[in-house]
C-alpha positions in Angstrom: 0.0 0.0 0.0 0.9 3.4 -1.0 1.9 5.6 1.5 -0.5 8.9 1.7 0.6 12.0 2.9 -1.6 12.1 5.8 -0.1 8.9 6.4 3.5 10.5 6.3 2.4 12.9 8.7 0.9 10.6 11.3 4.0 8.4 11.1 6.4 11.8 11.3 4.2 12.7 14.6 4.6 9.0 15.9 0.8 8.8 16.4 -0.5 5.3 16.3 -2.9 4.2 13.0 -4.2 1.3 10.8 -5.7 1.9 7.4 -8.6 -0.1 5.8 -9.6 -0.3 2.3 -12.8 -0.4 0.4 -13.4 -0.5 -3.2 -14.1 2.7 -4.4 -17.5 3.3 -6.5 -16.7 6.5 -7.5 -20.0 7.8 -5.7 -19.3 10.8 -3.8 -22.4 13.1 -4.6 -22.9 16.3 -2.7 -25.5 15.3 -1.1 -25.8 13.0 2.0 -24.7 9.4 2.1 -21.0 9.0 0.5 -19.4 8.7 4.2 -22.7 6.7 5.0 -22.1 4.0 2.2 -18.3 3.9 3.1 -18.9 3.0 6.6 -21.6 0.1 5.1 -18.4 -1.2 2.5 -16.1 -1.2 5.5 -18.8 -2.6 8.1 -18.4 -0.5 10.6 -20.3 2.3 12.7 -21.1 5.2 10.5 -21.3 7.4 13.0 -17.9 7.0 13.7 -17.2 7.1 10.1 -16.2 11.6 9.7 -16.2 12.7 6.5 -13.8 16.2 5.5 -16.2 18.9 4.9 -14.1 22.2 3.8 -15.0 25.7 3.7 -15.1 29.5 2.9 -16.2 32.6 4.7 -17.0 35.9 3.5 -13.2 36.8 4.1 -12.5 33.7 2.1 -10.1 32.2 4.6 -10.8 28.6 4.2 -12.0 26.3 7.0 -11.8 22.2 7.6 -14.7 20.4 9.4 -14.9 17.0 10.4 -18.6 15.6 11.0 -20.1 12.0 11.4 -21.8 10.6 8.3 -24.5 10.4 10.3 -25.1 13.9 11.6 -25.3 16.7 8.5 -23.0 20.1 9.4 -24.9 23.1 11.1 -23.6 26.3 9.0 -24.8 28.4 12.4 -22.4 26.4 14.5 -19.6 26.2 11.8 -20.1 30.1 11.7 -19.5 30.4 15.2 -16.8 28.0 15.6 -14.8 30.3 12.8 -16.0 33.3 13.9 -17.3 33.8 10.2 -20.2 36.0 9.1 -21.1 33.5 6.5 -19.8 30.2 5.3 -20.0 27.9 2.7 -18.2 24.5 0.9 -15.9 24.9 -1.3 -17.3 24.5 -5.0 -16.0 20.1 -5.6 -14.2 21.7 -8.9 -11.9 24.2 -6.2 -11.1 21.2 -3.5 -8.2 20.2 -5.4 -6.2 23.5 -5.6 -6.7 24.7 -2.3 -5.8 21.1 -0.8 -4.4 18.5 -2.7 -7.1 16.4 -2.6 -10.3 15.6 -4.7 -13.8 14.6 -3.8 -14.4 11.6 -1.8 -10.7 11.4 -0.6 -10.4 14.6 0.9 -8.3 13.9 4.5 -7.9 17.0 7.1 -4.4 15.7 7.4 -1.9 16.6 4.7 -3.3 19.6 2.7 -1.6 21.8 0.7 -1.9 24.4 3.6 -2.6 23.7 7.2 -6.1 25.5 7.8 -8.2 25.8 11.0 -9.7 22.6 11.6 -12.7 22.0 14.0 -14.0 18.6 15.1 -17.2 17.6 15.9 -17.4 16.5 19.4 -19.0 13.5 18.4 -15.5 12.3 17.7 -14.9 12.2 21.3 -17.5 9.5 22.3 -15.5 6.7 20.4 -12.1 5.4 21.1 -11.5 5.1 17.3 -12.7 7.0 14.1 -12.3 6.7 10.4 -11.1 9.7 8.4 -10.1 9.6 4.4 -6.3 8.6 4.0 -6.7 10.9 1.4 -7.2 9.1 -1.6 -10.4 6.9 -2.2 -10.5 3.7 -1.4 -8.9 4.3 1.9 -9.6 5.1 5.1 -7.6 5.8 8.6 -8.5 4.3 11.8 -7.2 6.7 14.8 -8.4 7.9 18.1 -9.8 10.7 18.4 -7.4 12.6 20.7 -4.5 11.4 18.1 -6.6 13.6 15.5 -7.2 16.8 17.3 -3.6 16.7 18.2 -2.4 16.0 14.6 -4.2 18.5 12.9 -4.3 21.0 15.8 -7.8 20.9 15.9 -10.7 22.5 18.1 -13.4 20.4 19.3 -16.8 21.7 19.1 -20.4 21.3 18.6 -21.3 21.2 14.8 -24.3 18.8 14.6 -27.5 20.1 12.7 -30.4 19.2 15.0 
């Protein structure tokens, strides 16, 4: 297996991982449900399954959030959390640019710049999660804690109830 570069930067950082694969079907639609069928190739708990979600505010300083597949993001949370007006995703067309990686294997480890990252607090209720490895196909198993300290990441409260 191919080294990624979130890998690289997990193993520079000495943080503890496994990777699991899936075979990739290409669908990784806007809407709900990519992170969803991921977690039902790999067999495992989707809400532990956190998909990349990244972002632009009005200032256009771009923004990473990590939520569960099962939970959608809350813009009025994610606006607070960045202390952004307004906020947006990134158009899927833009995601490679600003940070290396393309739709559906988009990691918050390893972009092209390192951008403030928030976690939903989910994260924290389950002694592993799965993140993109940053390709498709391929996911990274880590705890929590590992991640926020990885990516120098805030925890906080982005679930749309």
């Amino acid at each position: 297996m191919k080294k990624t570069n979130a890998m690289r930067i997990l193993d520079g950082l000495k943080i503890k991982y496994e990777t699991l694969s899936y075979e990739d079907d290409g669908e990784h639609e806007l809407s709900r449900g990519a992170a969803e069928n991921i977690a039902a190739k790999l067999g495992i708990n989707p809400a532990a399954c956190f998909k990349t979600i990244v972002m632009r505010n009005e200032s256009k300083q771009i923004f990473v959030f990590c939520q569960s597949a099962i939970h959608e993001i809350n813009l009025k949370k994610a606006r607070n959390a960045s202390a952004s007006k307004e906020i947006n995703p990134v158009k899927p067309d833009e995601l490679l640019a600003l940070t290396g990686y393309i739709r559906g294997g988009c990691s918050p480890l390893g972009m092209k710049k390192k951008f403030p990252t928030f976690i939903d607090q989910t994260a924290l209720d389950f002694e592993k999660i799965y993140i993109s490895a940053g390709v498709r196909g391929q996911q990274i198993v880590i705890s929590p804690a590992d991640l926020l300290k990885a990516t120098d990441a805030q925890s906080v409260d982005l679930v749309l109830e």
